[in-house]
N, C-alpha and C positions, 0 to 999 in steps of 0.2 A: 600450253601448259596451264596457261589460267581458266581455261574450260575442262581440263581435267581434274584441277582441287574444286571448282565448282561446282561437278560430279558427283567427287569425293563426299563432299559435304551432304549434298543431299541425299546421297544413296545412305550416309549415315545418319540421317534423322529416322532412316524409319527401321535401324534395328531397337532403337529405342521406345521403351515398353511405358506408354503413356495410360498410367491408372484413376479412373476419375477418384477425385476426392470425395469420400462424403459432405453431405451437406452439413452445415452445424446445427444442431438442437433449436429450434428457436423456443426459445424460453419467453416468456412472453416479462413485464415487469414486476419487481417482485416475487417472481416462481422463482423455485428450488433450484437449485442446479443438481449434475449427479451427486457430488461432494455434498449435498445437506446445506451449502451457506445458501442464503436468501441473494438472488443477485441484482443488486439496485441501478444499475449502471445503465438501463435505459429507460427509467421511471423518470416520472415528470410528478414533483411533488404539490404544482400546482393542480394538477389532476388526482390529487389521495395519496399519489404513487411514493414509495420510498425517492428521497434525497440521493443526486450522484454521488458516487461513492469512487475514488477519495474526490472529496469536493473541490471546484474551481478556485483558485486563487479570485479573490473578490476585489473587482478592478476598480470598483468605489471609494476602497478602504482608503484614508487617509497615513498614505504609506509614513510620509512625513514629519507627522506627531508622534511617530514613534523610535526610541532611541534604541539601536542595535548595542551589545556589547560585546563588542571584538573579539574575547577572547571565547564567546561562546558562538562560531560560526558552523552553526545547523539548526534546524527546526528545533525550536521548544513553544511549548504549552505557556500561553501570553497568563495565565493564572500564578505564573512563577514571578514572582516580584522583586524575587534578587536579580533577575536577568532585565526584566523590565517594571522597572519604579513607577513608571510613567501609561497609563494606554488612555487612547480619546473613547473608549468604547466601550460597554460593557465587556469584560475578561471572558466570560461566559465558557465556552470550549473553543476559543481559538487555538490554530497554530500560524507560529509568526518564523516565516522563513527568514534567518539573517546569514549570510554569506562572509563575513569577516569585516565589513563595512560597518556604518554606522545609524543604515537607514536598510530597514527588508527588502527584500526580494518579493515578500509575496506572504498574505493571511489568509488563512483557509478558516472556513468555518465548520469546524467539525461535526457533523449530526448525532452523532453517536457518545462523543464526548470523545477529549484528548486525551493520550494515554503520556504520561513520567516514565522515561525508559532511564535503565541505570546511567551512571553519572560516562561523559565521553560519546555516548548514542544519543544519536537525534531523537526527537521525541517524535510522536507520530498520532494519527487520528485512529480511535478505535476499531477494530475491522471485528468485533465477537458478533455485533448486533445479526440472527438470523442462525449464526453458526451454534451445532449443542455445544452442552459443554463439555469440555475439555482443553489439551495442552495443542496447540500450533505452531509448527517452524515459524519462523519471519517470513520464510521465504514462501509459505506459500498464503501469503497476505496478498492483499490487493491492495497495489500503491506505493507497495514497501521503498524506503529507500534502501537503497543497494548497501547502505553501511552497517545496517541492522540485519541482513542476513545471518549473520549466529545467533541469532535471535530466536528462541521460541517465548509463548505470552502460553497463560492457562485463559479460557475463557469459562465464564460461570455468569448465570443470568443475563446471557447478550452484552456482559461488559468484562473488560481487561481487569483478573483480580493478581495476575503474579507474571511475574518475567523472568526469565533465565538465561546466562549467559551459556551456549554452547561452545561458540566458536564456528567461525565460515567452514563449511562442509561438514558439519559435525552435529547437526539435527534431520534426521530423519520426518520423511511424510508419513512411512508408514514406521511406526514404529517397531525397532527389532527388541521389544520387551513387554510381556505381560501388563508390567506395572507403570503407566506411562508418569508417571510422579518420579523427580520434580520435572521431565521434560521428556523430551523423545532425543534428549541427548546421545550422543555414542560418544 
């Protein structure tokens, strides 16, 4: 019995229609992708190249000197001084990951600059830099937290000038409207 499902099995690997993948684009760093954004993610900026994109948690950072406020448990823009009174560090475009705790998770150093998303939404590092202008879901940001999905941002001169609330499932990539102002909302 056990050399007949044995059988079984491999006589049914080969009705299975095994199609090679294509290869991916290799884009080199800095080139365009098909979408128009500039894609930074395997530049080395000690070589010219565009900054990783979303940038590492910087494991240097003096987590410690900094006081979390509890009741604001997600990423915001270390520039916000109601949330943090306190930083050891130039403010500059950080974001200061805080989790409900009292101490971060984790600073990022934004390259592009950190974007104020409305009040309840994590705030997030700018993703326009490369991209033309125009309106973009959240969701098809690089890096995005998964909270900001109803989210679409307008981009204009490589930086976040407007934001929108959609709603999860409720912004479009491609937009089904002429006029994509104020969002590619549905």
């Amino acid at each position: 019995m056990l050399l007949g499902v044995v059988t079984w099995a491999v006589g049914c690997t080969f009705l299975i229609a095994f199609d090679e993948i294509p290869a991916p684009i290799d884009a080199g760093a800095g080139d365009a992708r098909p979408d128009g954004v500039t894609d930074a993610s395997d530049a080395n900026p000690a070589d010219g190249g565009l900054p990783a994109f979303p940038p590492p948690c910087d494991p240097t950072f003096p987590l410690m000197d900094v006081a979390c406020n509890p009741s604001f448990p997600r990423p915001n823009c270390a520039r916000n001084t109601g949330i943090f009174p306190a930083y050891p560090a130039p403010r500059g475009e950080d974001l200061v990951t805080c989790n409900g705790g009292t101490t971060p998770t984790c600073v990022q150093h934004c390259p592009f600059g950190c974007v104020t998303m409305p009040e309840g939404y994590p705030d997030t590092c700018d993703d326009c830099f490369g991209r033309p202008d125009g309106t973009y879901c959240m969701k098809d940001m690089r890096g995005v937290d998964g909270r900001n999905l109803g989210l679409a941002v307008d981009c204009k001169n490589a930086k976040t000038v407007g934001v929108h609330i959609c709603g999860v499932g409720r912004c479009e990539t491609e937009c089904p409207r002429v006029d994509r102002e104020p969002s590619c909302c549905i």
